[in-house]
C-alpha positions as CSV (number, residue, x, y, z in Angstrom):
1,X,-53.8,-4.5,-178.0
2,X,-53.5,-7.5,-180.2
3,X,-50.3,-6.2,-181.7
4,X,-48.5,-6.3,-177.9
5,X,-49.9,-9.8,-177.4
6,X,-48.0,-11.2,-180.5
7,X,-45.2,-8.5,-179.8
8,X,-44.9,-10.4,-176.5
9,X,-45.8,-13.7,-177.0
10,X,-48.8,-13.3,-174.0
11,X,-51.9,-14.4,-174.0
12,X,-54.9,-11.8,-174.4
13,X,-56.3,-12.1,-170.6
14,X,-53.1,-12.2,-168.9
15,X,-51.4,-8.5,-171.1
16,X,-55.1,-7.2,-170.5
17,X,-54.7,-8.0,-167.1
18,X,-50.9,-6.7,-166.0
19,X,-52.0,-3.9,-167.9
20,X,-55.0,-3.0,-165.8
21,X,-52.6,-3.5,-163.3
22,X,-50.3,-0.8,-164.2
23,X,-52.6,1.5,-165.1
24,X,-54.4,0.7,-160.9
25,X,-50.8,2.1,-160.2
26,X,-50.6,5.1,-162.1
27,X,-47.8,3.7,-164.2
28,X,-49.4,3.8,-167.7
29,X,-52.1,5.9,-168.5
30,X,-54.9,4.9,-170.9
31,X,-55.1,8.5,-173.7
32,X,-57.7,6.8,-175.8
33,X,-60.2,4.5,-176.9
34,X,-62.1,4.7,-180.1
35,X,-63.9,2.0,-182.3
36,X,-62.2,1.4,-185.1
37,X,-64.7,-1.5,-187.4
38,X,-65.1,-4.6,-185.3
39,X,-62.8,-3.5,-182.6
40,X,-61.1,-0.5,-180.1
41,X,-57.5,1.0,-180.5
42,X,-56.5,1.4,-176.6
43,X,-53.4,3.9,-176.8
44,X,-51.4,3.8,-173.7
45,X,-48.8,5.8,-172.5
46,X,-46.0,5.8,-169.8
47,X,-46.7,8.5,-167.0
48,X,-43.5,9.4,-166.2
49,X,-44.4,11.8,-163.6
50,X,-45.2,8.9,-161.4
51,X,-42.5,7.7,-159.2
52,X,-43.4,4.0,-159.7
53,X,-42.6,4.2,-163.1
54,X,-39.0,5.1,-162.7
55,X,-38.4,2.7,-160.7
56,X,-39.7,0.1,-163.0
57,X,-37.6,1.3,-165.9
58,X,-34.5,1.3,-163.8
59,X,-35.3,-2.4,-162.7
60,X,-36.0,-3.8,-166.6
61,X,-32.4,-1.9,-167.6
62,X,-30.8,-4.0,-164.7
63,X,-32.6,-7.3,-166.1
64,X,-31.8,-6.5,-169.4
65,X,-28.1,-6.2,-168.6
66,X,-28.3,-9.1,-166.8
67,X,-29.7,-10.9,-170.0
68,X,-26.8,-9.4,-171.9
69,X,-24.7,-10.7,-169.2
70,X,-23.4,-7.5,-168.4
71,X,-22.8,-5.8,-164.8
């Protein structure tokens, strides 16, 4: 988890909490977590089976072309 809060530039409570708000709506499902020393490797994983999460990977493309200033 740490590594996607520097990846993103978040801080801890608010990635922890959009994730637990994605995964409420099916959108990312949680595979594993084991202890690993002093803390727990979450591995996540899109479900692409859910509707909602085609629809959010279709609206990030748009913003990212949008970004690039593309149509």
């Amino acid at each position: 988890m740490m590594q996607l809060v520097h990846k993103v530039g978040s801080p801890y409570n608010e990635v922890n909490r959009n994730l637990a708000i994605l995964e409420a709506e099916g959108i990312i499902i949680n595979d594993c977590s084991k202890p690993v020393k002093h803390s727990v490797v979450r591995t996540i994983r899109l479900n692409r089976e859910n509707p909602k999460t085609t629809t959010l990977l279709q609206a990030l493309k748009l913003l990212g072309k949008e970004k690039e200033g593309k149509p």
